[in-house]
N, C-alpha and C positions, 0 to 999 in steps of 0.2 A: 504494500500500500504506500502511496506517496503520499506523506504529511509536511513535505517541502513547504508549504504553505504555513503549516502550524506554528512555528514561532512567533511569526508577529500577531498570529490570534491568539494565542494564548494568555495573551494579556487583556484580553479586551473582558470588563467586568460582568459583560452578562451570556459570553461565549456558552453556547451550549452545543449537546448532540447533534441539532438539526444543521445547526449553523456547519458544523466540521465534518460531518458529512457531506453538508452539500459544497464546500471548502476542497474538500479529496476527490469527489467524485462515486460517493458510493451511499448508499440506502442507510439507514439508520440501524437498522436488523444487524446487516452487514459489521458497521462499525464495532457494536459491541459484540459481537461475535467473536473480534478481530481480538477486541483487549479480555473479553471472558478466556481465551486459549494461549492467553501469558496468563494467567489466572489476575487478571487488573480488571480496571475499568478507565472509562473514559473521564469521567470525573476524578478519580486518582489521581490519574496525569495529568490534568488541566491545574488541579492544586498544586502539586509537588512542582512542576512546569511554573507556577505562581509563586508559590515558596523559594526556589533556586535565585528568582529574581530579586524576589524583596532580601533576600540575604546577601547579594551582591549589592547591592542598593545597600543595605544597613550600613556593610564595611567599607563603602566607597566613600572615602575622607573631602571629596568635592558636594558631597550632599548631606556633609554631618550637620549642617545648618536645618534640614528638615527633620520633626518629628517622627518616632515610630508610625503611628496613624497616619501620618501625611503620606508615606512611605505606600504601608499598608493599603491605605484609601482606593490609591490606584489599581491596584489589583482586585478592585472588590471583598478586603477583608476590610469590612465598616466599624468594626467593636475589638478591635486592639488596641 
Protein backbone atom coordinates (compact mmCIF):
# COMPACT_ATOMS: atom_id res chain seq x y z
CA UNK A 1 0.00 0.00 0.00
CA UNK A 2 1.35 3.47 -0.61
CA UNK A 3 0.92 5.83 2.29
CA UNK A 4 3.59 8.34 0.50
CA UNK A 5 0.98 10.79 1.05
CA UNK A 6 0.57 10.09 4.85
CA UNK A 7 2.96 12.26 6.46
CA UNK A 8 1.63 15.53 5.87
CA UNK A 9 -1.88 14.10 6.91
CA UNK A 10 -1.16 12.84 9.74
CA UNK A 11 -1.11 15.93 11.21
CA UNK A 12 -4.00 17.27 10.37
CA UNK A 13 -6.52 17.37 13.62
CA UNK A 14 -9.43 15.64 12.49
CA UNK A 15 -7.74 13.05 9.91
CA UNK A 16 -9.62 10.04 9.93
CA UNK A 17 -10.29 6.60 8.15
CA UNK A 18 -12.21 8.00 5.30
CA UNK A 19 -10.09 10.73 4.68
CA UNK A 20 -6.72 8.12 4.34
CA UNK A 21 -8.33 5.90 2.43
CA UNK A 22 -9.40 7.84 0.14
CA UNK A 23 -5.78 9.62 0.46
CA UNK A 24 -4.18 5.83 -0.79
CA UNK A 25 -6.60 4.97 -2.98
CA UNK A 26 -8.33 2.13 -1.25
CA UNK A 27 -11.90 1.23 0.54
CA UNK A 28 -12.08 1.78 4.14
CA UNK A 29 -12.68 -2.33 4.80
CA UNK A 30 -9.44 -2.53 2.82
CA UNK A 31 -7.52 -0.15 5.19
CA UNK A 32 -8.03 -1.73 8.28
CA UNK A 33 -7.77 -5.00 7.06
CA UNK A 34 -4.24 -3.65 6.12
CA UNK A 35 -3.33 -2.55 9.97
CA UNK A 36 -5.70 -5.52 11.62
CA UNK A 37 -2.71 -8.04 9.84
CA UNK A 38 0.29 -6.18 11.63
CA UNK A 39 -2.11 -6.69 14.58
CA UNK A 40 -2.45 -2.40 14.60
CA UNK A 41 -4.92 -0.11 13.77
CA UNK A 42 -5.35 2.85 11.89
CA UNK A 43 -5.98 5.09 14.76
CA UNK A 44 -2.64 3.71 16.59
CA UNK A 45 -0.72 5.00 13.94
CA UNK A 46 -2.26 8.22 13.29
CA UNK A 47 -1.47 8.91 17.20
CA UNK A 48 1.90 7.55 17.69
CA UNK A 49 2.57 9.39 13.99
CA UNK A 50 1.20 12.43 16.27
CA UNK A 51 3.14 11.64 19.38
CA UNK A 52 6.72 11.34 17.38
CA UNK A 53 5.96 14.91 16.24
CA UNK A 54 4.83 16.73 19.30
CA UNK A 55 8.11 15.00 20.90
CA UNK A 56 10.20 16.50 18.25
CA UNK A 57 8.52 19.69 18.64
CA UNK A 58 8.83 19.45 22.71
CA UNK A 59 12.84 19.09 22.31
CA UNK A 60 13.31 21.60 19.58
CA UNK A 61 15.04 24.48 21.42
CA UNK A 62 13.62 27.07 18.49
CA UNK A 63 10.18 26.51 19.91
CA UNK A 64 10.89 26.27 23.78
CA UNK A 65 9.04 29.72 23.79
CA UNK A 66 5.74 27.69 23.03
CA UNK A 67 3.62 25.96 25.75
CA UNK A 68 3.20 22.07 26.02
CA UNK A 69 -0.79 22.61 24.81
CA UNK A 70 0.34 25.09 22.35
CA UNK A 71 2.43 22.23 21.02
CA UNK A 72 -0.15 19.71 21.63
CA UNK A 73 -3.14 21.85 20.21
CA UNK A 74 -2.00 21.33 16.96
CA UNK A 75 -2.05 17.95 16.66
CA UNK A 76 -5.54 17.69 18.09
CA UNK A 77 -4.57 16.77 21.65
CA UNK A 78 -6.97 19.61 23.28
CA UNK A 79 -6.59 18.72 27.23
CA UNK A 80 -2.72 18.42 27.93
Amino acid sequence: MNLVPFPSMSLHPTLGRNMVAQKVGVSVRWLNAIFAKEESSLSAFIRDSRFQVIAEELLNFRLASLSISEITCKYGFENF
